[in-house]
C-alpha positions as CSV (number, residue, x, y, z in Angstrom):
1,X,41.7,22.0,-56.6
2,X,40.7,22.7,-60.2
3,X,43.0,23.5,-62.7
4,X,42.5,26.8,-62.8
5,X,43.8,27.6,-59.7
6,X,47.2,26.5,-61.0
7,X,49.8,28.6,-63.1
8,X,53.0,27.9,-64.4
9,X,56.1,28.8,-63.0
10,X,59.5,28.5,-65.2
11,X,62.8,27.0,-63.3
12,X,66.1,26.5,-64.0
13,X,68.9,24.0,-62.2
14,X,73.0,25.5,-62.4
15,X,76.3,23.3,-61.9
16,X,79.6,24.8,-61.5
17,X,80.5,21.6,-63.3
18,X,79.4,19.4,-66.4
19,X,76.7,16.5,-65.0
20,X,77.7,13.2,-64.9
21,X,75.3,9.7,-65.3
22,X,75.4,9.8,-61.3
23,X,74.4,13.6,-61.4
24,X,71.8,12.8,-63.5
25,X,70.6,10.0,-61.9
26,X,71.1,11.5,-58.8
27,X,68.9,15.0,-59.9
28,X,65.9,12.0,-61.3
29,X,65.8,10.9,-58.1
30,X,65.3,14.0,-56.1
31,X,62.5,15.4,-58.0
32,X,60.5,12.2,-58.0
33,X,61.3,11.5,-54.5
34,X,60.0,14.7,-53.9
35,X,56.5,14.0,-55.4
36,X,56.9,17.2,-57.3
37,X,54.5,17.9,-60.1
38,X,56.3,19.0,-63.7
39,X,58.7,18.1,-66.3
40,X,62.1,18.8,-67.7
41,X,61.5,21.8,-70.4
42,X,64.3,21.0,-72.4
43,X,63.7,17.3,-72.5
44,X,65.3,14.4,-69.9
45,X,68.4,15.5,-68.3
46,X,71.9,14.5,-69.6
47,X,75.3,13.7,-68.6
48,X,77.9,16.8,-69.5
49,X,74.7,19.6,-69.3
50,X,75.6,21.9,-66.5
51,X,72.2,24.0,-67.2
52,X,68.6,21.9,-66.6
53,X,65.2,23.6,-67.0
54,X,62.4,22.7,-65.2
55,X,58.2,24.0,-65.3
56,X,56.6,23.3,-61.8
57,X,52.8,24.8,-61.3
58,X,52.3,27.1,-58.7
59,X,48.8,27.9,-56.7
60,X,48.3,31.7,-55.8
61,X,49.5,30.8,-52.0
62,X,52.7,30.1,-53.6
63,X,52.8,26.7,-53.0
64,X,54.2,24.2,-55.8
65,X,51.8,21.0,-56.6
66,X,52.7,17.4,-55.4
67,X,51.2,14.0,-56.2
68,X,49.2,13.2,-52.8
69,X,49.0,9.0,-52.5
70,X,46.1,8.7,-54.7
71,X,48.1,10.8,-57.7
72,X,46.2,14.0,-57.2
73,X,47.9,17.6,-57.6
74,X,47.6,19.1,-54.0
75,X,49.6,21.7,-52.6
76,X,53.1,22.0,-51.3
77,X,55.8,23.1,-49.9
78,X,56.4,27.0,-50.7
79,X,58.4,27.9,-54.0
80,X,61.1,29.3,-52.4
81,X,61.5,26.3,-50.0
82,X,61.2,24.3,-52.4
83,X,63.9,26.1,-54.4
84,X,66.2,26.2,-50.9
85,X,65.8,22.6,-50.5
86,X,66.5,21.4,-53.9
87,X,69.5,23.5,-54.0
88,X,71.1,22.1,-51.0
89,X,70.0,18.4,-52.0
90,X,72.1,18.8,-55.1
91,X,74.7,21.1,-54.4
92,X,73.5,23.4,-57.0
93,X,72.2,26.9,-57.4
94,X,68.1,26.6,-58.7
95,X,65.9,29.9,-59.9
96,X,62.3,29.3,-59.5
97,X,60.2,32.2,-61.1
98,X,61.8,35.9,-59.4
99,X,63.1,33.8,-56.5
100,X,67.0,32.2,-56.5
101,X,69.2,30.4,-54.2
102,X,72.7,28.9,-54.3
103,X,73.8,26.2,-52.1
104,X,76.3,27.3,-50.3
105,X,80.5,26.2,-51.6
106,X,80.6,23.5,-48.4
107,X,77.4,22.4,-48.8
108,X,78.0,21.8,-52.1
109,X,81.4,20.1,-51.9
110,X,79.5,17.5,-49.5
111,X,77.2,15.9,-52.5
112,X,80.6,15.4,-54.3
113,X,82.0,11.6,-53.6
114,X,84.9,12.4,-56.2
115,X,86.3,15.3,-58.0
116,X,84.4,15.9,-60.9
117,X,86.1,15.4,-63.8
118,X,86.0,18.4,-66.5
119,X,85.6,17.9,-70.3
120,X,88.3,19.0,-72.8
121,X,88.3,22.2,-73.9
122,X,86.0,22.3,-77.1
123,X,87.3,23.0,-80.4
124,X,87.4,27.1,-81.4
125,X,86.8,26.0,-85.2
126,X,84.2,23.4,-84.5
127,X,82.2,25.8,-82.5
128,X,82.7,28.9,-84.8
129,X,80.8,26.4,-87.5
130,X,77.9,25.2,-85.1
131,X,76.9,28.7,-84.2
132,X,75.0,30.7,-86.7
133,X,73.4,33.7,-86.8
134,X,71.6,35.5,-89.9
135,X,70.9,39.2,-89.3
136,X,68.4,40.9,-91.6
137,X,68.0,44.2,-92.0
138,X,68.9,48.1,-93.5
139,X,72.4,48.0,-92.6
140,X,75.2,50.6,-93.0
141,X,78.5,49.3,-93.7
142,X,80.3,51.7,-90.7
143,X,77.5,49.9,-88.4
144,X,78.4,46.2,-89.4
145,X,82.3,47.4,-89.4
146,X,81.7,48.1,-85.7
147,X,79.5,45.2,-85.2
148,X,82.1,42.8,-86.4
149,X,84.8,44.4,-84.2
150,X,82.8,44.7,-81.5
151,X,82.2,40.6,-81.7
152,X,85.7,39.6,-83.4
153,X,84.1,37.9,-86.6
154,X,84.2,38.1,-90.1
155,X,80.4,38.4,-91.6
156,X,79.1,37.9,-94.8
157,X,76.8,39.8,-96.5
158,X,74.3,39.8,-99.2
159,X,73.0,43.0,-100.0
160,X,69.1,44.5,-100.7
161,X,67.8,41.0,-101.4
162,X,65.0,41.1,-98.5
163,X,61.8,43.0,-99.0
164,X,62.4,46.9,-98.4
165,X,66.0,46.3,-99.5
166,X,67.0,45.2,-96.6
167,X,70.4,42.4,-96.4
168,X,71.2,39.4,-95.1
169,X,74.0,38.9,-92.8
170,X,75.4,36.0,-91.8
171,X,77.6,35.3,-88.7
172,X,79.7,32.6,-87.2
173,X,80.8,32.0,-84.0
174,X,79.4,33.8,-80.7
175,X,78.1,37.7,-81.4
176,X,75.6,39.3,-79.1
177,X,72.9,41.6,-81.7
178,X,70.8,42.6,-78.9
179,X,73.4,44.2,-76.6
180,X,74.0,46.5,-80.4
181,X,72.7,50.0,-80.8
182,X,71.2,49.1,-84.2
183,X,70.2,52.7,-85.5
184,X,66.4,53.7,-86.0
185,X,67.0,53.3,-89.6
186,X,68.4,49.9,-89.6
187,X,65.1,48.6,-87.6
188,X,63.4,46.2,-88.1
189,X,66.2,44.0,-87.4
190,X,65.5,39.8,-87.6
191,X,67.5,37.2,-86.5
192,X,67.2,33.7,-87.1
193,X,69.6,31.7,-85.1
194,X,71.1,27.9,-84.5
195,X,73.4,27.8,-81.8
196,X,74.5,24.4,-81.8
197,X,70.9,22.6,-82.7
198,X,69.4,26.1,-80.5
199,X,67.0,27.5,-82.7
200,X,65.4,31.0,-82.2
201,X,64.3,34.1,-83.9
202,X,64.7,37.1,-82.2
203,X,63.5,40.5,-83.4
204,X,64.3,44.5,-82.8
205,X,61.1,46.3,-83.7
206,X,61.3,50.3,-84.2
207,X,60.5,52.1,-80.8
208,X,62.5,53.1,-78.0
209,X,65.9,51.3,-77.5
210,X,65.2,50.2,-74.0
211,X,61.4,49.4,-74.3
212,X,61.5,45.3,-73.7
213,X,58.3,45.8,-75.9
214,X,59.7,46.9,-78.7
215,X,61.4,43.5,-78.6
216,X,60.6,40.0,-79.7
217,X,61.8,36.3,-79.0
218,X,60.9,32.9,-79.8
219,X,62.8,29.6,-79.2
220,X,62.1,26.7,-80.1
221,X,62.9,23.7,-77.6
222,X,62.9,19.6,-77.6
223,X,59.6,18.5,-76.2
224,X,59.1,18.5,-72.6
225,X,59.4,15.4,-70.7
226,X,57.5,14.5,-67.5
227,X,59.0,14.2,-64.0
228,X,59.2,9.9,-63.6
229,X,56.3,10.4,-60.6
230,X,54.1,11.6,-62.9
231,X,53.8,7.9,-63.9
232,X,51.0,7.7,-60.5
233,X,49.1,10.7,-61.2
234,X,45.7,11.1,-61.6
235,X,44.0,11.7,-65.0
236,X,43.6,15.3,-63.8
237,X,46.9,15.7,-62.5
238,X,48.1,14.4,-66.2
239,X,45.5,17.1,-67.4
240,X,47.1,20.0,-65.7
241,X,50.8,18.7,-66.3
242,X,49.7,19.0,-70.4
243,X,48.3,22.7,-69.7
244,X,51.3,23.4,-67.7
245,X,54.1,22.1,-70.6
246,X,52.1,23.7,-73.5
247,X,54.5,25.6,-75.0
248,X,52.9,29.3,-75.9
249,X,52.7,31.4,-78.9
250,X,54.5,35.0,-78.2
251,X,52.6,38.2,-78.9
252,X,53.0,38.9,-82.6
253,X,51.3,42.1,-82.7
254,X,53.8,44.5,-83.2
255,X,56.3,42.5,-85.0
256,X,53.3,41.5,-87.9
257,X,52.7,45.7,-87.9
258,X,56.4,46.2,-88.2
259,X,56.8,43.7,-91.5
260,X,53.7,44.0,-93.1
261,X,52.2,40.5,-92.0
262,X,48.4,39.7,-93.3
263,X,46.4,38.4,-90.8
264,X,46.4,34.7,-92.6
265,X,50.2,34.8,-92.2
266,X,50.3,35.5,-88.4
267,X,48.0,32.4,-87.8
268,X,50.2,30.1,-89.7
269,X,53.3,32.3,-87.9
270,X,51.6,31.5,-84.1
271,X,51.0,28.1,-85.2
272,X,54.8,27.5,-86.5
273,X,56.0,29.1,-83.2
274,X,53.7,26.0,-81.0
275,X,55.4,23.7,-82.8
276,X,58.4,21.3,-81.7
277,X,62.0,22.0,-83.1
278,X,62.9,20.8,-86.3
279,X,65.9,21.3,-89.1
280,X,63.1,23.5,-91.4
281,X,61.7,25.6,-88.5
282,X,64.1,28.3,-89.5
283,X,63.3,28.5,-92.8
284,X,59.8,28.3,-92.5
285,X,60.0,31.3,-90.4
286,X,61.8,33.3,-92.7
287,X,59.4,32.8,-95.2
288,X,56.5,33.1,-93.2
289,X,58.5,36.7,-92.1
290,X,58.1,37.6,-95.6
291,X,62.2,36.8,-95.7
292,X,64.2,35.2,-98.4
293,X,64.3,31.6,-97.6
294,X,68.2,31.9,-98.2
295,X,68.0,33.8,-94.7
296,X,66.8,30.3,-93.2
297,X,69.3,28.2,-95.1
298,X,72.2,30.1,-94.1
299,X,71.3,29.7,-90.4
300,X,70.6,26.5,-90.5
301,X,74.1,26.1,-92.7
302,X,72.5,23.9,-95.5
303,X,73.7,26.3,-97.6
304,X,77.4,27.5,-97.8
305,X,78.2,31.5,-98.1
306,X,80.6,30.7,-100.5
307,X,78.9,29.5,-102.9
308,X,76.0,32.4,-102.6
309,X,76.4,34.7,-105.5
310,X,77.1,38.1,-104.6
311,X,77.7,37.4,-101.0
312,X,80.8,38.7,-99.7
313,X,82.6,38.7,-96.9
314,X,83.2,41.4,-94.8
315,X,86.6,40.5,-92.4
316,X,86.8,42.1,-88.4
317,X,89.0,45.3,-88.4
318,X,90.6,46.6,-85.2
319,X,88.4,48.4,-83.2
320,X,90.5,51.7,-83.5
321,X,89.7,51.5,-87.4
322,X,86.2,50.2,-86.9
323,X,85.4,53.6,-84.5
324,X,86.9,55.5,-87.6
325,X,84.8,54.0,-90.1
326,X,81.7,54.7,-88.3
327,X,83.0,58.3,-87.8
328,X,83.5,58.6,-91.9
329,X,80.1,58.0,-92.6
330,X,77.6,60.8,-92.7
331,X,74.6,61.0,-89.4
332,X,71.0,61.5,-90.3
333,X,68.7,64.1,-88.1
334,X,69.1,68.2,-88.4
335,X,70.8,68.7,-85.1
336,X,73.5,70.8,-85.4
337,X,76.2,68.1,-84.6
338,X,74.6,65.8,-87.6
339,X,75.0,69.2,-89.4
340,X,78.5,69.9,-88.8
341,X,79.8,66.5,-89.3
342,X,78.1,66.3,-92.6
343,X,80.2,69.4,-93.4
344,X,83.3,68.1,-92.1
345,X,82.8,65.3,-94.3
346,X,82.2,66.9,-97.3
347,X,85.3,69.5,-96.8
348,X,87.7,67.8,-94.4
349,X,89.8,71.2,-94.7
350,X,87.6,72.7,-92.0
351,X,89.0,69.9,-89.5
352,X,92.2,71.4,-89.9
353,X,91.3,74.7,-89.8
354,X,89.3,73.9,-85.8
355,X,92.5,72.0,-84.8
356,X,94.1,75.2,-86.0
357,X,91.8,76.9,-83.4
358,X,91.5,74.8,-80.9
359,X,95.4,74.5,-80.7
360,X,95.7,77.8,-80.8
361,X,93.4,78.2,-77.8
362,X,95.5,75.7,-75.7
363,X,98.8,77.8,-75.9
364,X,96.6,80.9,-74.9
365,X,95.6,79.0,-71.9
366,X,98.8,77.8,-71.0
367,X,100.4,80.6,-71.1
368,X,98.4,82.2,-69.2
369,X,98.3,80.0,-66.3
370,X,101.8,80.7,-66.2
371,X,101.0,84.0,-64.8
372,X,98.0,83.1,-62.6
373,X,97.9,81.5,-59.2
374,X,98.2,78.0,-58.3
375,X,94.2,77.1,-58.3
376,X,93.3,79.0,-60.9
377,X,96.3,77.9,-63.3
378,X,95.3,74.6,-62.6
379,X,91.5,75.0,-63.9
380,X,93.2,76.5,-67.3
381,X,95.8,73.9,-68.0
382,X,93.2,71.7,-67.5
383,X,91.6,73.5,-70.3
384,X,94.6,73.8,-72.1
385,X,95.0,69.9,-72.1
386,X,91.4,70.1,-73.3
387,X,91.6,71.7,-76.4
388,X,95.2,70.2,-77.2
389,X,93.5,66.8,-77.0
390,X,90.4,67.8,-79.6
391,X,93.3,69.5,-81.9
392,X,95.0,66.5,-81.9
393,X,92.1,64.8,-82.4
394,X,90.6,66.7,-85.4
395,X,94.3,66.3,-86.9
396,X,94.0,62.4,-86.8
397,X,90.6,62.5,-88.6
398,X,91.2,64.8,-90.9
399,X,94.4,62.4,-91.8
400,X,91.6,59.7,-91.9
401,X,89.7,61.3,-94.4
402,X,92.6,62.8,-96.9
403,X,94.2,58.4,-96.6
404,X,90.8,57.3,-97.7
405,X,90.0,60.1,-100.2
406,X,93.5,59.5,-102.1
407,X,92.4,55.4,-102.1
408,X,89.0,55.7,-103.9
């Protein structure tokens, strides 16, 4: 078959529990037993992973390529056998492309000659340290107050440094960026990331929230390396193995439109993103990104946040106070909500006055259900409830506001 009959198809191997040298050994075996036809993405297998990824090639049948005797790529069992199979042999769960299987709990329990033994628990402050995340972007302070919250970390930030005065922020331990509703203002949002020797840069472009388009991700990863049958195959079986571990450049399209990226800088961006992972990928990316090279540093912790002038460190509040903060600073847009809130914040007095209202309401409502019968009294102290709740409610902000007016 020629090559271009073949396409790549991504994998990836689970454990319930850390690999040992047997696992490993025992996983090597399998695949070149097997005669399969790819190569560990995130380089050879090691004792204590519990996660292993895999790139097979796939013909349009569906079938995965194996090495025939004379070390050609011919076709194979189905994916999706081949994914059943694997995952019984091993005791494992294994996603091939949009197909997965888990072997099942007996099954599984079978491959095991002993029970596995589990490592220590890793250390909190040791982790917190290895995992780094530098967010860049036009932040408000109520939207990293929540962030930080939200995650349970301190950050640190340096403000209108980047280009469109945009800040850097850095983070340390495990926060989640993506899963944030980052405002329309705030975007476009980078982050450069080291996870533990992970490296990545991830980007929120402006668009719609839930548009994966809008969206962009690179990671960089150790080189493949080859399944051990590979060693018999064919000069173009080796071909196709090379086209098939090749790691791709990402679309940068929208993400050079987004920062302003000339079209000599996007070809030395694609070309950065093909390369293999290294300590200065990060900040070679920032300043490709048209990013201080700080941004870079700081993820890849060559540089200390202390010692940055001007940074300072912004500490996680309780989530109660966080939801307040937010709540204290003014909304953009003309809607009639954004309106009123702006109000509110300018002349707290008219919180009191609509609790005054609204409280009022509620022990109209109540009293009248006294005098009504049982299902209808039961729709207005409902009501009543209502209105008691946004009374108290507008009584506790516009507390808020009068604490944080008499501290300024």
């Amino acid at each position: 078959m020629s090559q271009s009959a073949w396409e790549p198809i991504d994998g990836q191997l689970w454990w319930p529990w850390p690999l040992d040298e047997a696992g490993v050994a025992a996983l090597v075996r399998e695949l070149s037993d097997r005669s399969l036809l790819g190569a560990f993405t995130g380089g050879r297998p090691r004792a204590g992973q519990t996660v292993v990824g895999v790139v097979l090639a796939r013909d349009s049948e569906g079938r995965v390529a194996v090495l025939d005797a004379a070390g050609e790529a011919v076709p194979g069992p189905d994916y999706r056998m081949a994914a059943q199979t694997l995952a019984l042999a091993l005791g494992a769960a294994v996603e091939l492309d949009d197909f997965d299987f888990e072997a099942p709990p007996a099954d599984a329990a079978l491959e095991l000659e002993s029970t596995p033994e589990l490592p220590d628990p890793p250390d909190e402050a040791a982790d917190v340290e290895s995992l780094r995340t530098v967010l860049v972007g036009r932040f408000r302070r109520a939207d990293l107050v929540l962030f930080g919250a939200l995650n349970h970390v301190d950050l640190y930030v340096l403000e209108d440094v980047a280009p469109g005065d945009r800040s850097l922020v850095l983070v340390r331990g495990e926060v989640a960026p993506g899963l944030f509703n980052w405002p329309v203002e705030s975007k476009p949002v980078v982050a450069l990331m080291n996870l533990d020797g992970f490296r990545a840069v991830e980007a929120w472009l402006p668009g719609k929230r839930k548009d994966p388009a809008t969206n962009f991700w690179h990671a960089w990863e150790p080189p493949a390396k080859p399944f051990p049958s590979t060693s018999r195959a064919s000069g173009s079986a080796l071909r196709l193995l090379g086209r098939l571990v090749r790691p791709g450049s990402p679309d940068t399209a929208l993400l050079a439109s987004s920062l302003g990226l000339g079209p000599d800088t996007v070809a030395r961006l694609r070309e950065l993103l093909c390369e293999q992972d290294g300590p200065q990928v990060l900040v070679a990316a920032a300043r490709l990104l048209g990013l201080p090279e700080l941004a870079g540093q700081l993820a890849e912790g060559t540089v200390d946040p202390f010692v940055v002038e001007n940074m300072s460190c912004l500490p996680a509040l309780p989530l109660g106070k966080a939801v307040l903060e937010v709540m204290s600073t003014p909304g953009s847009g003309g809607s009639p909500a954004a309106v009123w809130h702006r109000a509110v914040l300018q002349r707290p007095g008219l919180l009191a006055g609509s609790a005054a209202v609204a409280g009022a309401a509620a022990a109209a409502l109540y009293r009248s259900a006294a005098r009504r019968p049982s299902g209808a009294a039961g729709l207005l102290r409902a009501g009543a409830l209502t209105l008691a709740a946004q009374a108290a409610g507008d009584l506790a902000f516009y507390g808020y506001l009068k604490y944080r007016s008499r501290r300024r």
